[in-house]
C-alpha positions in Angstrom: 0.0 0.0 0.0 1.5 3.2 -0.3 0.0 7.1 -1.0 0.0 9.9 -4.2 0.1 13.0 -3.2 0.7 14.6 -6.2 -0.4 12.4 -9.4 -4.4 13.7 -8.5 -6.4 14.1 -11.1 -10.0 16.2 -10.9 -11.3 14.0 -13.7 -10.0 10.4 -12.2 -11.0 12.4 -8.5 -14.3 13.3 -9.5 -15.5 9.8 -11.4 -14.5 7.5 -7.9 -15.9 10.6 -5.9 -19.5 10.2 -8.1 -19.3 6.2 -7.8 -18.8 6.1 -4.5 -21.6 9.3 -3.9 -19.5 10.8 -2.0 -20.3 13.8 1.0 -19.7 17.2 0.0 -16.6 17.7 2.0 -14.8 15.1 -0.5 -15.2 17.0 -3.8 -12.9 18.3 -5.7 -14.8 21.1 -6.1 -15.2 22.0 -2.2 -11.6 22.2 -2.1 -11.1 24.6 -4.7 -13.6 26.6 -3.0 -11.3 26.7 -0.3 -8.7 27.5 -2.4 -10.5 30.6 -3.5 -11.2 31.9 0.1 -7.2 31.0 0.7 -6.6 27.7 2.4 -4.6 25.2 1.3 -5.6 22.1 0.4 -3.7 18.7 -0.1 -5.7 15.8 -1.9 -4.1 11.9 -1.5 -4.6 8.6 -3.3 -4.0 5.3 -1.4 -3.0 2.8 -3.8 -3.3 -1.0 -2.8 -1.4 -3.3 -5.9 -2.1 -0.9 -8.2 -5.7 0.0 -7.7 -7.1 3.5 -5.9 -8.4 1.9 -2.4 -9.0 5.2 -1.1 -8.6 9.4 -1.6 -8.8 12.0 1.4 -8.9 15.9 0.8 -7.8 17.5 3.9 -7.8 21.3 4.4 -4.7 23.5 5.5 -4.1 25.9 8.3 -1.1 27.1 9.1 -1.0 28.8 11.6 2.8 29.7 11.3 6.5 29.0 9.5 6.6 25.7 11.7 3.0 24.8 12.6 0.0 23.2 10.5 -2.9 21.4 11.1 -4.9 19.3 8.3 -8.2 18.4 8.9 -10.2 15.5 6.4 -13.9 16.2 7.2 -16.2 13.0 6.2 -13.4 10.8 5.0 -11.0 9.3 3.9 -13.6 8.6 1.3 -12.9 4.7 0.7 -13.7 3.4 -2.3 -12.6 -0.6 -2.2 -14.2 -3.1 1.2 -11.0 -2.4 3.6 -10.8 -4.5 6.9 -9.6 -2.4 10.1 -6.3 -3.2 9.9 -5.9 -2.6 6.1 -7.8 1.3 7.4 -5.2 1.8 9.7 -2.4 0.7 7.6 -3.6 3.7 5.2 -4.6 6.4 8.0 -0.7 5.5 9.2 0.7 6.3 5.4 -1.4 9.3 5.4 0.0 10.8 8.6 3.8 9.8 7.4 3.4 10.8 4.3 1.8 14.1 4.3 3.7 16.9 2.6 3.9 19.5 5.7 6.4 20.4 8.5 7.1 17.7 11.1 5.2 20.5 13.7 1.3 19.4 12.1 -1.3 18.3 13.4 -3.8 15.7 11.6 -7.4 14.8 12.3 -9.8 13.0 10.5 -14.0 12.7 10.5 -14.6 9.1 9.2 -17.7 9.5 7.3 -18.8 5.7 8.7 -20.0 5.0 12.4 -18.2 3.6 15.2 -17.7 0.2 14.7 -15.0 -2.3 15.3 -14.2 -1.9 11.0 -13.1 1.6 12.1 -9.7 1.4 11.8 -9.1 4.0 14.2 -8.0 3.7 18.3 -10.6 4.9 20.6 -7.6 7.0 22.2 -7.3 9.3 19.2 -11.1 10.6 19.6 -10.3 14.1 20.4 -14.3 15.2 19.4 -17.8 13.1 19.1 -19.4 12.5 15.8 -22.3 14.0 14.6 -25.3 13.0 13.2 -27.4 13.1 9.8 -30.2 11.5 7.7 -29.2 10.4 4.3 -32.1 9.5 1.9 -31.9 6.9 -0.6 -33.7 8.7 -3.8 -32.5 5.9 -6.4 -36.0 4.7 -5.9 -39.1 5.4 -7.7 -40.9 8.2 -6.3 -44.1 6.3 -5.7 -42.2 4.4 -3.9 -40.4 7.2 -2.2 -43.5 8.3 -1.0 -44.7 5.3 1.3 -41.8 5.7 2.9 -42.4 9.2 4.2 -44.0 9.2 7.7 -47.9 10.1 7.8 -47.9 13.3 9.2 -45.2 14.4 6.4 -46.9 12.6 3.4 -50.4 14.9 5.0 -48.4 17.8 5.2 -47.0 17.1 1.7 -50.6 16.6 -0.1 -52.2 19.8 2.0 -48.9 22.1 0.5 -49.4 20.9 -2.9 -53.3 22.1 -2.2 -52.3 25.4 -1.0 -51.8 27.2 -4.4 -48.3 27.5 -4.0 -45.9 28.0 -6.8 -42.9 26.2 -6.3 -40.4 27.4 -8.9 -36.7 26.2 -9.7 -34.3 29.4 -9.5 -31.7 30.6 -11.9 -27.8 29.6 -11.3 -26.9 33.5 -11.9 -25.5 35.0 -8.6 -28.4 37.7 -8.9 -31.4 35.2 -8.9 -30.4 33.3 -5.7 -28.9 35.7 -3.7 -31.6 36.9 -1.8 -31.6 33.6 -0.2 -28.3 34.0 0.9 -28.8 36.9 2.8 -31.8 35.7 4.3 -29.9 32.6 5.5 -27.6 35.3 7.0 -30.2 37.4 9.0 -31.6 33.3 9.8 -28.4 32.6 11.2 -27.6 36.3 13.4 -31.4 35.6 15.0 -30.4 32.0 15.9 -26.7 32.6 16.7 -25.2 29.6 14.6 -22.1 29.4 12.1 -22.0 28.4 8.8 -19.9 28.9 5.2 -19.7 32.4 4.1 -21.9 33.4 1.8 -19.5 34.1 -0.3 -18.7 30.3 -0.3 -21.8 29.3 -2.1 -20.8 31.7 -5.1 -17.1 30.0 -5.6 -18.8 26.8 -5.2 -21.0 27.6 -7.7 -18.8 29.0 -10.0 -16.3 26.1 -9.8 -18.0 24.0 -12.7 -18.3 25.3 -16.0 -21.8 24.4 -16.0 -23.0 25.8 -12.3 -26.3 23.9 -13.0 -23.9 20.7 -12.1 -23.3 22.1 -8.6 -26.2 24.1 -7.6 -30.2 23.7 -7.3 -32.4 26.1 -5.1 -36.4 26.6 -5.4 -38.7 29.3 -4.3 -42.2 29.1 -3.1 -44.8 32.0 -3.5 -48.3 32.5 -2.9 -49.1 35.1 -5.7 -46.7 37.9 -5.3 -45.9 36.8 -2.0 -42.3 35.2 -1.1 -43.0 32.4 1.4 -39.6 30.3 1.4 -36.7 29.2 -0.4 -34.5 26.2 -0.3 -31.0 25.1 -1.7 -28.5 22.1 -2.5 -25.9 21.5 -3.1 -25.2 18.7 -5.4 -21.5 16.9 -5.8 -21.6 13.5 -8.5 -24.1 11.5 -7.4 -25.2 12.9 -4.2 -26.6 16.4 -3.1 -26.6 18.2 0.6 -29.7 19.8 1.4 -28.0 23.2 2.6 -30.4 26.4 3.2 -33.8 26.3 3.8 -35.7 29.5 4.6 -39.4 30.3 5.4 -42.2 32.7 6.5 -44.8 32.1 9.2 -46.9 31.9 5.9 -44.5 29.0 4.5 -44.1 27.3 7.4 -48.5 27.2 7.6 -48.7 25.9 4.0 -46.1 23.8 4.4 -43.8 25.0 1.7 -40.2 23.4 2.8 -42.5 19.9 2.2 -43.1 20.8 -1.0 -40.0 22.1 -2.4 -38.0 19.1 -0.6 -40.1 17.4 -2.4 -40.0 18.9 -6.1 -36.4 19.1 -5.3 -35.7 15.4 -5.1 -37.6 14.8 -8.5 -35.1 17.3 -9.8 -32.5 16.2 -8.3 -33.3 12.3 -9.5 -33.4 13.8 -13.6 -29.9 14.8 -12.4 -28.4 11.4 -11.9 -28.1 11.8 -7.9 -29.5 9.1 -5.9 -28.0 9.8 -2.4 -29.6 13.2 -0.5 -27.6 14.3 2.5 -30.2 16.0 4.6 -27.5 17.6 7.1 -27.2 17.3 10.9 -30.1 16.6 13.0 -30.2 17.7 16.4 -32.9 16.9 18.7 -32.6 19.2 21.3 -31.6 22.4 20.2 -33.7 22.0 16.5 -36.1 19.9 16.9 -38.4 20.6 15.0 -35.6 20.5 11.8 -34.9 17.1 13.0 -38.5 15.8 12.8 -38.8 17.2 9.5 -35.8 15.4 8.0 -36.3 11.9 9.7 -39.8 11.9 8.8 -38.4 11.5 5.4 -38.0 7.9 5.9 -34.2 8.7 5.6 -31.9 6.6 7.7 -30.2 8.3 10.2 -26.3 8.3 10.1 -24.2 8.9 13.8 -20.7 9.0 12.8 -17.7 8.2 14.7 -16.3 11.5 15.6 -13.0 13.0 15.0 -9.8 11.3 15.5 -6.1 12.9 15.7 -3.9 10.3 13.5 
């Protein structure tokens, strides 16, 4: 086994990224957003007799001449059946390997659970894992449907008897960005973190075809602006990022509807794995209701782990 640091290749990286539906944090495009905002970012192949058993994107900090830290959010992203040991034979080549100082500091988010397959020493857990739901939408809506729970498949059939106009937004900067900044003024009122909005543009922009990479809806009631959603999408999967509504949406349902209209869009576009994003059942909810009602399973990951 050993590790490439430099042969990578964003068409080789982006076709085993797609296979594999990989998470957001793993595309080749999220790191050249960060580029663009001025991190550093170091993408590795780990090749087993000749054949790609695994590729990690890890973003750079440093902090100064002599000190760096990498961190690989939702991977390594693996994309051959490793046992353990064969894992921590590669998490050990990544760490000796790496192209930085000998003052670094490496940590890794398995996107996988806690299991006994982790590869990974309880020891090194410096943080807990987070959780998410991640739908399967390879299936046929109808079938889609029975798996939503019943008061989401009600709230589903009264939004799409409310009148509402559920409309797919442009990819120009100018027709979506009035979601951005409500996300914004969403986020001051709640006091949570997130990307800068100026990340969604360079993400956007970092295909020649920002259809490939981007899909938001808005929902009205005549001239009325009731809520507005967006994903992400990355190969073969797509995160469900902002979501935005009005006393008025939230009545009609809206964010049912579009979440909705957005995974028959989203199926047309090849991707059959939705990321719904974190759910957290104490401080939101009400969020995390709405996304496991779905019928998505819901994913705990292992945590973070210093290698």
């Amino acid at each position: 086994m050993k590790v490439e640091w430099r042969s990578t290749d964003m068409e080789v990286w982006d076709q085993a990224h797609a296979a594999a539906a990989g998470p957001l944090q793993q595309d080749w495009a999220y790191g050249s957003t960060m580029v663009s905002l001025g991190a550093r970012v170091l993408r590795a192949r780990v090749v087993a007799d000749g054949v790609s058993v695994a590729q990690a994107q890890f973003i750079v900090r440093q902090y100064s001449p002599w000190l760096s830290f990498a961190w690989c959010t939702r991977g390594p992203l693996w994309l051959q059946p490793l046992t353990a040991h064969e894992k921590a034979q590669a998490y050990r080549l990544l760490r000796r390997t790496m192209p930085l100082g000998q003052l670094r500091l490496v940590v890794v988010t398995p996107d996988e659970p806690l299991t006994d397959g982790l590869g990974l020493p309880s020891i090194r857990r410096v943080m807990s894992g987070y959780s998410t739901v991640l739908l399967d939408i390879s299936q046929p809506l109808d079938v889609l449907r029975t798996h939503l729970d019943s008061l989401w498949q009600q709230a589903l059939v009264n939004a799409e008897n409310a009148g509402l106009n559920v409309q797919r937004m442009g990819t120009n900067p100018g027709q979506y960005r009035w979601l951005l900044d409500a996300e914004m003024q969403q986020r001051a009122e709640r006091n949570i973190d997130g990307m800068p909005m100026v990340w969604f543009e360079r993400y956007a922009e970092s295909r020649k075809q920002v259809s490939r990479n981007m899909l938001s809806f808005r929902a009205d009631i005549g001239r009325e602006r009731l809520a507005g959603m967006l994903f992400l999408i990355h190969g073969q999967a797509a995160t469900y990022q902002i979501g935005w509504t009005t006393p008025t949406g939230r009545e009609t349902n809206a964010h049912h509807l579009m979440l909705w209209r957005g995974i028959e869009e989203l199926q047309q576009r090849g991707v059959r794995l939705l990321d719904l994003g974190g759910v957290n059942t104490q401080r939101s909810a009400g969020m995390a209701r709405f996304k496991i009602a779905t019928g998505g399973a819901v994913r705990q990951l292992a945590g973070s782990y210093l290698l």
